[in-house]
PyMOL CGO cylinders between C-alpha atoms (Angstrom):
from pymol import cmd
from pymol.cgo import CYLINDER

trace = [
    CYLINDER, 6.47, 11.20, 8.04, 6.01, 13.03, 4.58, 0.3, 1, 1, 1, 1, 1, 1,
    CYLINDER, 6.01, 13.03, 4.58, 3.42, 11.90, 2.17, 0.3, 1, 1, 1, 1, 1, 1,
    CYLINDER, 3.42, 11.90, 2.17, 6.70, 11.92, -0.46, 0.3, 1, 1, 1, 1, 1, 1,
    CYLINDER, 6.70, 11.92, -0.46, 8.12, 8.38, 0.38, 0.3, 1, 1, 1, 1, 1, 1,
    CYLINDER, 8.12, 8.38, 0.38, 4.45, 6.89, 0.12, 0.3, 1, 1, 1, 1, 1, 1,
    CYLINDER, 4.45, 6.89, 0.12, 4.25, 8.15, -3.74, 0.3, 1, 1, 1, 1, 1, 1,
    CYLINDER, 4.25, 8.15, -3.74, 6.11, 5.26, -4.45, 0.3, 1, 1, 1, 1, 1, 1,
    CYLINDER, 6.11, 5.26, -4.45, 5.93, 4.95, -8.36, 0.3, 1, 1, 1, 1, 1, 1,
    CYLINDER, 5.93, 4.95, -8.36, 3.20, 7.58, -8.61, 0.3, 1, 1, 1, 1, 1, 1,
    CYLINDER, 3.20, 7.58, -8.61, 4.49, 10.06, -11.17, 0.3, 1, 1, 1, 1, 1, 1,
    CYLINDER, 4.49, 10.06, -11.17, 3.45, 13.70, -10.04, 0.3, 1, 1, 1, 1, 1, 1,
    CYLINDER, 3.45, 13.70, -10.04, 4.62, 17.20, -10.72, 0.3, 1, 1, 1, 1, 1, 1,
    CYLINDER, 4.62, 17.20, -10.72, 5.92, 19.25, -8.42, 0.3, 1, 1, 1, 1, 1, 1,
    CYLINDER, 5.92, 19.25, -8.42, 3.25, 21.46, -7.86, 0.3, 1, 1, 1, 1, 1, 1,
    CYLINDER, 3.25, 21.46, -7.86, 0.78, 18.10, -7.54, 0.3, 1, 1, 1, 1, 1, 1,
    CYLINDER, 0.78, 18.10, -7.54, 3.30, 17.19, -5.08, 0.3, 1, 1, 1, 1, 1, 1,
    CYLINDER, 3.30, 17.19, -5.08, 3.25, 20.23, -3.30, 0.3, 1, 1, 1, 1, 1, 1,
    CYLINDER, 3.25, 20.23, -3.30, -0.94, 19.71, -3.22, 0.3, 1, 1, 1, 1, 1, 1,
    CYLINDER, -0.94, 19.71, -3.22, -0.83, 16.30, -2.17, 0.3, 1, 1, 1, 1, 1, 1,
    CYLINDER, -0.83, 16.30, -2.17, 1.60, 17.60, 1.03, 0.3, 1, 1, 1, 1, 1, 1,
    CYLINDER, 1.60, 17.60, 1.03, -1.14, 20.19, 1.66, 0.3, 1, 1, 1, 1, 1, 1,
    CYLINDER, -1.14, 20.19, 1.66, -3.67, 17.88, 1.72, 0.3, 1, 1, 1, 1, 1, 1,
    CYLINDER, -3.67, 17.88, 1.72, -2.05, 15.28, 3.83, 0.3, 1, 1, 1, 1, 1, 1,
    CYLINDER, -2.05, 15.28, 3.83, -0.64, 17.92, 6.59, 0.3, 1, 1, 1, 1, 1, 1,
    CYLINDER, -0.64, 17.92, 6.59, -4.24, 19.60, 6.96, 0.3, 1, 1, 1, 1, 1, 1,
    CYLINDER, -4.24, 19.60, 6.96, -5.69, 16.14, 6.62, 0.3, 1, 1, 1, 1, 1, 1,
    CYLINDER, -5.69, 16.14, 6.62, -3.30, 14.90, 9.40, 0.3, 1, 1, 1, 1, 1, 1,
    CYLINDER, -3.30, 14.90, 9.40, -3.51, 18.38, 11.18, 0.3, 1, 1, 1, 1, 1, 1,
    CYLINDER, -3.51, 18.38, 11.18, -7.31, 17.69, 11.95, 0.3, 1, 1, 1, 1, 1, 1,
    CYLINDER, -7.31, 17.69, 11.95, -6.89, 14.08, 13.43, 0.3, 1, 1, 1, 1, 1, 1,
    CYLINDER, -6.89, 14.08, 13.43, -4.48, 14.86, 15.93, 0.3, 1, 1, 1, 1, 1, 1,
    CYLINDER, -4.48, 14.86, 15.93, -6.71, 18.45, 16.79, 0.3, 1, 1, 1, 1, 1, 1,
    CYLINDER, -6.71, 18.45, 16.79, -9.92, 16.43, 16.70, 0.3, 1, 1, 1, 1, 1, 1,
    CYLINDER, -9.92, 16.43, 16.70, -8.23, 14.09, 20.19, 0.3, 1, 1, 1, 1, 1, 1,
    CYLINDER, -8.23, 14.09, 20.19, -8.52, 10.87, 18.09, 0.3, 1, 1, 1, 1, 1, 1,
    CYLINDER, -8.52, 10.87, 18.09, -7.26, 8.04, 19.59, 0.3, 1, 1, 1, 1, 1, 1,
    CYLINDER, -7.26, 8.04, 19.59, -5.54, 7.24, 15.80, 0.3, 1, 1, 1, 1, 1, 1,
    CYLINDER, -5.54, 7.24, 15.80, -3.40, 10.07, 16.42, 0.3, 1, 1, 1, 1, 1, 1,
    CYLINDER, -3.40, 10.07, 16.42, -1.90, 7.74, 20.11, 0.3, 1, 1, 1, 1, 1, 1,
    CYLINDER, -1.90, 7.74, 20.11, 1.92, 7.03, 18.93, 0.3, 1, 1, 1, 1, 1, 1,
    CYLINDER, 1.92, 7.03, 18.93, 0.51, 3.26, 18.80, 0.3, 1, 1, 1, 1, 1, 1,
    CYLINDER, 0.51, 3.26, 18.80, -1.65, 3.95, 15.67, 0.3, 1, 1, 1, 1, 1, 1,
    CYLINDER, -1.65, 3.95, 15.67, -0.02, 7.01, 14.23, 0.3, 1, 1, 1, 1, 1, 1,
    CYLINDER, -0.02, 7.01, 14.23, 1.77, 5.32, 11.47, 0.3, 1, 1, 1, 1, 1, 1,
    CYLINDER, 1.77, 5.32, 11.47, -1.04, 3.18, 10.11, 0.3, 1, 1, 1, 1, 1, 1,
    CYLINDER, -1.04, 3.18, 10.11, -3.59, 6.33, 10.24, 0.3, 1, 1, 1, 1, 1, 1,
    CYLINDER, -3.59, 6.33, 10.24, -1.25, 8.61, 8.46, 0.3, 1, 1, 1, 1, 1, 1,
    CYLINDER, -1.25, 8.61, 8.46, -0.54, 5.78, 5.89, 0.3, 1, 1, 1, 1, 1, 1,
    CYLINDER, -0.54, 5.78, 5.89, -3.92, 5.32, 5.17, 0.3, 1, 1, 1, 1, 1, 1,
    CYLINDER, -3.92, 5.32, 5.17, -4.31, 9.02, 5.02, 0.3, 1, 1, 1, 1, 1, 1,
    CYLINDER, -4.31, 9.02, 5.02, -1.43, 9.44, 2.19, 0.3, 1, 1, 1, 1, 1, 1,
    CYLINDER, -1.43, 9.44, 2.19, -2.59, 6.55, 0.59, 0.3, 1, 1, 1, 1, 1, 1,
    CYLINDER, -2.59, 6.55, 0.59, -6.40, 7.96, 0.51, 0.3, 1, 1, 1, 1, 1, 1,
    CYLINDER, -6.40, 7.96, 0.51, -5.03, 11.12, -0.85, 0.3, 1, 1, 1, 1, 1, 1,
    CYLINDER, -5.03, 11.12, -0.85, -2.92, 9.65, -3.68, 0.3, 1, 1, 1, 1, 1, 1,
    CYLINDER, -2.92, 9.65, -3.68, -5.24, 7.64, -5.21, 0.3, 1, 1, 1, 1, 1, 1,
    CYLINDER, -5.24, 7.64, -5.21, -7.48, 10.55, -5.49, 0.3, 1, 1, 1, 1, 1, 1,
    CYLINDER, -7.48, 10.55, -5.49, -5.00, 12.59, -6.82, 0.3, 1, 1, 1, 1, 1, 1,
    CYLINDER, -5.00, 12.59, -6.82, -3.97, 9.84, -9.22, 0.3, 1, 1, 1, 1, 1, 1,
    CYLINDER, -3.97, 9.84, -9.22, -7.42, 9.94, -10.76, 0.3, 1, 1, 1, 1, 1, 1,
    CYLINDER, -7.42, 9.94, -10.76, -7.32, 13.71, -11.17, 0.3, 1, 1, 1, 1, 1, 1,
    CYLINDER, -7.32, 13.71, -11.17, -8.28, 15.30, -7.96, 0.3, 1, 1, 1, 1, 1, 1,
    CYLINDER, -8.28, 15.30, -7.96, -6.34, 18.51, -7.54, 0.3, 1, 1, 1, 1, 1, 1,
    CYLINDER, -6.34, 18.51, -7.54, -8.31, 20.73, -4.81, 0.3, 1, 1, 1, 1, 1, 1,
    CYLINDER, -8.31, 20.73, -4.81, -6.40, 19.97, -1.46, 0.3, 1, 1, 1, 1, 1, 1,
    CYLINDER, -6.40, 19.97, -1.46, -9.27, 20.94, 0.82, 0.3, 1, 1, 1, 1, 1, 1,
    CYLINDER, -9.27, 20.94, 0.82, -11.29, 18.15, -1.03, 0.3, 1, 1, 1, 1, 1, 1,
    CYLINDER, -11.29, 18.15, -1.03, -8.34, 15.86, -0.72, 0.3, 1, 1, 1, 1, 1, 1,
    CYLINDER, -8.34, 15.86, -0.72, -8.22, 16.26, 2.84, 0.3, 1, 1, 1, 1, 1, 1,
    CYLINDER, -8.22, 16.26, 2.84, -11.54, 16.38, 3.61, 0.3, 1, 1, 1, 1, 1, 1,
    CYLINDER, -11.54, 16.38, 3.61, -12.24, 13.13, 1.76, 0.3, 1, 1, 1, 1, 1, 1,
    CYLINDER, -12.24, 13.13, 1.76, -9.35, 11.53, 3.10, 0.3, 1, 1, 1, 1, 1, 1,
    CYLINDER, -9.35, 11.53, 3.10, -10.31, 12.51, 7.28, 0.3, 1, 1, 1, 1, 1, 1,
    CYLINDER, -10.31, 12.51, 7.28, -13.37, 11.10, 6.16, 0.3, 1, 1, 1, 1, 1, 1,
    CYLINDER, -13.37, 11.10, 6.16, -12.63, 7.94, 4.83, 0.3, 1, 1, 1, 1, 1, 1,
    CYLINDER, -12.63, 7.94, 4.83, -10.34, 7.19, 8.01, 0.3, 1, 1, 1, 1, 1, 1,
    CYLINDER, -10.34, 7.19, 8.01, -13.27, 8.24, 10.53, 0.3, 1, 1, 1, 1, 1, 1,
    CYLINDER, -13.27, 8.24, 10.53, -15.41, 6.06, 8.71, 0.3, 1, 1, 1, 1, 1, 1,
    CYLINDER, -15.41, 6.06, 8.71, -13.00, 2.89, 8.23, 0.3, 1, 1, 1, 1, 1, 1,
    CYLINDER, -13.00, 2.89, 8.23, -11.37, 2.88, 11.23, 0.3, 1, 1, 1, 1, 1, 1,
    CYLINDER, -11.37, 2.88, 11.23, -13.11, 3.23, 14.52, 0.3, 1, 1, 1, 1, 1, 1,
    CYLINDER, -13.11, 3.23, 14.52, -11.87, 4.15, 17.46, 0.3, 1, 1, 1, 1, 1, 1,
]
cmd.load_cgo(trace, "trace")
């Protein structure tokens, strides 16, 4: 799953959108490396939602530095949804 189909009417450029898919793939990248059990094939969809949707609302209120993005966004899903 791409963060693209999640943009939904989100208007971005193409270099914010090439950001965003950054963010989401390192953001992504360190859940499954970190053995969480939100990267199981039972919760993968829901955690990577949550992680595009994280991501896009930051980037919809400016945010443009894709380590930030991600590293807010792994955050926010360690600290929402448990284990």
């Amino acid at each position: 799953m791409s963060i693209v189909p999640l943009l939904g009417t989100a208007s971005f450029d193409p270099e914010a959108v090439a950001i965003l898919s950054a963010a989401f793939d390192d953001a992504w990248g360190r859940i499954k490396q970190s053995g969480s059990s939100l990267a199981r094939p039972a919760y993968e969809r829901g955690a990577r939602e949550v992680l595009a949707k994280c991501i896009i609302e930051m980037a919809q209120r400016g945010e443009r530095d894709a380590r930030l993005l991600a590293d807010a966004a792994v955050k926010y899903l360690a600290k929402n949804y448990k284990e």
